[in-house]
Backbone bond lengths (Angstrom), bond angles and torsions (degrees), N, CA, C in turn:
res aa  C-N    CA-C-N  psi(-1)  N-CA   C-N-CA  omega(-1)  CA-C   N-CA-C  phi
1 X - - - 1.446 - - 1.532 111.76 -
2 X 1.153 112.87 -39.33 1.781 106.98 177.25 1.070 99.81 -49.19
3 X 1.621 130.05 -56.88 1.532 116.18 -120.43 1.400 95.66 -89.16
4 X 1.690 107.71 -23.29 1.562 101.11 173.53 1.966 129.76 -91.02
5 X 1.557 93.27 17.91 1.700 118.88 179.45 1.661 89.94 -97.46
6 X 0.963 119.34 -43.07 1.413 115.07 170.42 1.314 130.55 -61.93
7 X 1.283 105.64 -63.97 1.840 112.37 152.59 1.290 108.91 -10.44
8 X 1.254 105.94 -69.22 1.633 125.55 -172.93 1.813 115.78 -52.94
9 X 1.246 102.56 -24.15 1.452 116.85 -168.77 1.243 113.11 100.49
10 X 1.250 150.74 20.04 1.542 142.15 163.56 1.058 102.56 -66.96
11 X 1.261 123.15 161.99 1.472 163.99 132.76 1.960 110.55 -60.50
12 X 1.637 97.18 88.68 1.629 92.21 -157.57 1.510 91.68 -106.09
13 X 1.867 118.20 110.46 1.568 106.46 165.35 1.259 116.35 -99.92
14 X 1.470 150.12 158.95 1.227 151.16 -171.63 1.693 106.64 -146.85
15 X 1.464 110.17 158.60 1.307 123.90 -175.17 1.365 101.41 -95.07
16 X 1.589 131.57 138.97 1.298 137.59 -174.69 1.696 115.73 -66.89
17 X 1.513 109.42 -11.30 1.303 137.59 -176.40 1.792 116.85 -134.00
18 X 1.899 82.28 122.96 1.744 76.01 -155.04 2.056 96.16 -78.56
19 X 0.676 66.71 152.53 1.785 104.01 -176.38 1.703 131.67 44.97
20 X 2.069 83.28 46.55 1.103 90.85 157.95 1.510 127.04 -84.63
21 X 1.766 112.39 173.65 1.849 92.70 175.19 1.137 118.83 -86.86
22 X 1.610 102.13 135.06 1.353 105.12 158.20 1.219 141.39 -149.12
23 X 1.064 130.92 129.67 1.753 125.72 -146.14 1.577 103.27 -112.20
24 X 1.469 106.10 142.66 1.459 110.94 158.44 1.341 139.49 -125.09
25 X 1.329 134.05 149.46 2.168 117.37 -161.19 1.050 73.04 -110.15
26 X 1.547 120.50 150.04 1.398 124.00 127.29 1.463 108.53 -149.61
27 X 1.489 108.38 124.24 1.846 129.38 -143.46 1.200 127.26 35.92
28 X 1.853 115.76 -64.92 0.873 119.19 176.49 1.330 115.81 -134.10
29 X 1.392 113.62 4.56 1.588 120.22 171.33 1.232 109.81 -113.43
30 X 1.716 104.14 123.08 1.162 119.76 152.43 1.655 140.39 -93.73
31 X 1.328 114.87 138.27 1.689 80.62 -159.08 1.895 89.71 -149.14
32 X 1.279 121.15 164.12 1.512 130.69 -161.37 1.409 100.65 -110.37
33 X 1.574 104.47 171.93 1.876 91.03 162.00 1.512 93.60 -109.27
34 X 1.129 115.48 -28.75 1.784 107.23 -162.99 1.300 106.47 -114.93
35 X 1.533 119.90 -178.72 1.772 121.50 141.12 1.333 120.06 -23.76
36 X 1.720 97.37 -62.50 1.543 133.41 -164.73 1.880 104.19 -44.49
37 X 0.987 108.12 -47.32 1.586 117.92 -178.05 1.634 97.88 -74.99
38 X 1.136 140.79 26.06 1.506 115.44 167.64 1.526 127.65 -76.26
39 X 1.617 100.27 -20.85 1.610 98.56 -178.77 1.569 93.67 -87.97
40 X 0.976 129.09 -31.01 1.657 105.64 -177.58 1.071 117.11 -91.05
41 X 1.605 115.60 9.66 1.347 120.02 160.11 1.823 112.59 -76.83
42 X 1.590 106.30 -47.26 1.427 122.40 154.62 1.572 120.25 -16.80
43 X 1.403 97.38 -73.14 1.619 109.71 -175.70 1.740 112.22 -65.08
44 X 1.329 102.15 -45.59 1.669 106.13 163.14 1.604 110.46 -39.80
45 X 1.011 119.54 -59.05 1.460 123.09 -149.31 1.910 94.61 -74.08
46 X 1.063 104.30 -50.59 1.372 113.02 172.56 1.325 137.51 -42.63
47 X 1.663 111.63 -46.90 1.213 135.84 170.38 2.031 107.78 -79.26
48 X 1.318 107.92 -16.20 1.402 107.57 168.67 1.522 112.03 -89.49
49 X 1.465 92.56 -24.36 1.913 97.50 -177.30 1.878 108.72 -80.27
50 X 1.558 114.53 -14.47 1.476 108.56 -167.26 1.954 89.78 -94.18
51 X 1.102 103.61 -22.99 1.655 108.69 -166.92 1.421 106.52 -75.89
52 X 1.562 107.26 -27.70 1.277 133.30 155.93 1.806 124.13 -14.81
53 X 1.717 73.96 -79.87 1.316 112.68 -165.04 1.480 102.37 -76.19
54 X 1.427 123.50 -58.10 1.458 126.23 163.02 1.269 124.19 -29.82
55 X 1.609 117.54 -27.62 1.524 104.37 -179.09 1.748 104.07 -110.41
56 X 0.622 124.51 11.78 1.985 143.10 170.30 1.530 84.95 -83.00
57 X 1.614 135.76 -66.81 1.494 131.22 -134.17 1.796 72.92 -88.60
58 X 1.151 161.61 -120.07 1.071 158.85 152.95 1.405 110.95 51.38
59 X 1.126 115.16 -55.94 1.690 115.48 -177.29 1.439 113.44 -88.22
């Protein structure tokens, strides 16, 4: 599946160990490689939702 996400033009990163977690941001998508990554998908989403909120109270 990478090699043909690439084809495509993605930006394909992977963990050296399959199904460890691993999460990636980019602007507003966050996204996992496995199951295994759901809580640090969790904390991702969270820490984008307070940074969120931080720049709303600011403006």
């Amino acid at each position: 599946m990478p090699y043909a996400l690439t084809l495509a033009g993605a930006n394909v990163t992977t963990t050296p160990v399959d199904f460890e977690p691993y999460v990636v941001e980019d602007r507003e998508l966050i996204t996992g490689q496995n199951p295994r990554s759901d809580h640090p998908i969790g904390a991702a989403l969270i820490a984008a939702l307070d940074r969120k909120r931080e720049g709303k109270r600011a403006a």
